[in-house]
C-alpha positions in Angstrom: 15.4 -16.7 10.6 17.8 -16.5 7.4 20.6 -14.0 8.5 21.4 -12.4 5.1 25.3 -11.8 6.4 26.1 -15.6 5.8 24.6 -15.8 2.3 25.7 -14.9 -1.2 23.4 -12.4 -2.9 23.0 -15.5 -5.5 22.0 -18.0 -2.5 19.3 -15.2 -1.2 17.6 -14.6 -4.9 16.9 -18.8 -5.3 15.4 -18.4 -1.8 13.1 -15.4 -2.4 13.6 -14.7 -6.3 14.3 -11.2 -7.5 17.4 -9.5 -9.2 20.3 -9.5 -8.3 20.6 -5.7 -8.0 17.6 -5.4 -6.1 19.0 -8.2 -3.2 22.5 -6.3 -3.3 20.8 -3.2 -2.7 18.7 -4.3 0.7 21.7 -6.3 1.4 23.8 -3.6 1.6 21.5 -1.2 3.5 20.7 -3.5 6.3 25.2 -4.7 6.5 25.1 -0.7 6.9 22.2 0.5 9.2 20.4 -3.1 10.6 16.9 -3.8 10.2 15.5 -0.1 10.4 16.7 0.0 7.1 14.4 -2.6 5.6 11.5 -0.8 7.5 8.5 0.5 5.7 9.0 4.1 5.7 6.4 5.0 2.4 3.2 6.4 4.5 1.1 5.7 1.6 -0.9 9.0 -0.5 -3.7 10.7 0.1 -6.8 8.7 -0.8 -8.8 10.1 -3.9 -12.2 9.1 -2.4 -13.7 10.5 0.9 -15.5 8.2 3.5 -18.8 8.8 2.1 -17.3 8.5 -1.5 -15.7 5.1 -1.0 -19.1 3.6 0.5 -20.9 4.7 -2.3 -19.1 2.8 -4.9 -19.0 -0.2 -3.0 -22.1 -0.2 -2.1 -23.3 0.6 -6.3 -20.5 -2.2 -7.2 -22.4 -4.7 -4.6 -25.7 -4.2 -6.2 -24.1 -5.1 -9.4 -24.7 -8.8 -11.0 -21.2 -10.0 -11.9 
Protein backbone atom coordinates (compact mmCIF):
# COMPACT_ATOMS: atom_id res chain seq x y z
CA UNK A 1 0.00 0.00 0.00
CA UNK A 2 1.41 3.57 -1.06
CA UNK A 3 1.40 5.72 2.26
CA UNK A 4 0.78 9.20 0.87
CA UNK A 5 2.89 10.71 4.06
CA UNK A 6 6.32 9.68 2.31
CA UNK A 7 5.49 11.10 -1.11
CA UNK A 8 5.63 14.51 -2.73
CA UNK A 9 2.29 15.65 -4.04
CA UNK A 10 4.28 15.62 -7.55
CA UNK A 11 5.52 11.80 -6.91
CA UNK A 12 1.57 10.88 -6.15
CA UNK A 13 0.09 12.74 -9.47
CA UNK A 14 2.70 10.51 -11.91
CA UNK A 15 1.39 7.53 -9.93
CA UNK A 16 -2.36 8.15 -10.21
CA UNK A 17 -2.49 11.41 -12.58
CA UNK A 18 -4.67 14.35 -11.53
CA UNK A 19 -3.86 18.04 -10.50
CA UNK A 20 -1.89 19.04 -8.33
CA UNK A 21 -4.55 20.87 -6.32
CA UNK A 22 -6.77 18.10 -6.27
CA UNK A 23 -3.81 15.56 -4.64
CA UNK A 24 -2.94 18.47 -2.10
CA UNK A 25 -6.42 18.66 -1.20
CA UNK A 26 -6.99 14.67 -0.24
CA UNK A 27 -3.50 14.87 0.91
CA UNK A 28 -4.19 17.25 3.35
CA UNK A 29 -7.46 15.87 4.66
CA UNK A 30 -6.35 12.47 5.28
CA UNK A 31 -2.43 14.12 7.18
CA UNK A 32 -5.51 15.80 9.22
CA UNK A 33 -8.33 13.26 9.99
CA UNK A 34 -6.91 9.58 8.51
CA UNK A 35 -8.66 7.60 6.08
CA UNK A 36 -12.39 8.48 7.21
CA UNK A 37 -11.62 11.39 5.35
CA UNK A 38 -11.16 9.89 1.99
CA UNK A 39 -14.54 7.90 2.69
CA UNK A 40 -17.45 8.12 0.42
CA UNK A 41 -19.83 10.18 2.24
CA UNK A 42 -22.11 11.46 -1.17
CA UNK A 43 -25.30 8.93 -0.62
CA UNK A 44 -26.16 9.41 -4.11
CA UNK A 45 -29.92 11.40 -5.22
CA UNK A 46 -33.03 10.28 -5.50
CA UNK A 47 -33.65 8.20 -8.62
CA UNK A 48 -35.93 9.87 -11.34
CA UNK A 49 -37.49 6.53 -12.41
CA UNK A 50 -39.53 4.22 -10.10
CA UNK A 51 -39.12 0.29 -10.09
CA UNK A 52 -41.73 -0.32 -12.56
CA UNK A 53 -40.42 2.80 -14.66
CA UNK A 54 -36.85 1.67 -14.93
CA UNK A 55 -38.01 -1.98 -16.17
CA UNK A 56 -39.92 -0.52 -18.70
CA UNK A 57 -37.33 1.29 -20.49
CA UNK A 58 -35.01 -1.46 -20.37
CA UNK A 59 -37.09 -3.74 -21.27
CA UNK A 60 -38.39 -1.15 -24.69
CA UNK A 61 -34.48 -0.39 -25.10
CA UNK A 62 -33.87 -4.43 -25.29
CA UNK A 63 -36.44 -4.93 -27.91
CA UNK A 64 -34.63 -2.39 -29.87
CA UNK A 65 -32.24 -3.47 -32.93
CA UNK A 66 -29.10 -1.52 -32.41
Amino acid sequence: MISGENYLSEEIQKIFGGSLGFITKWKQAFLLSGIKALRLSHQGRIPFLNSEQKSTVINWLKSKNY
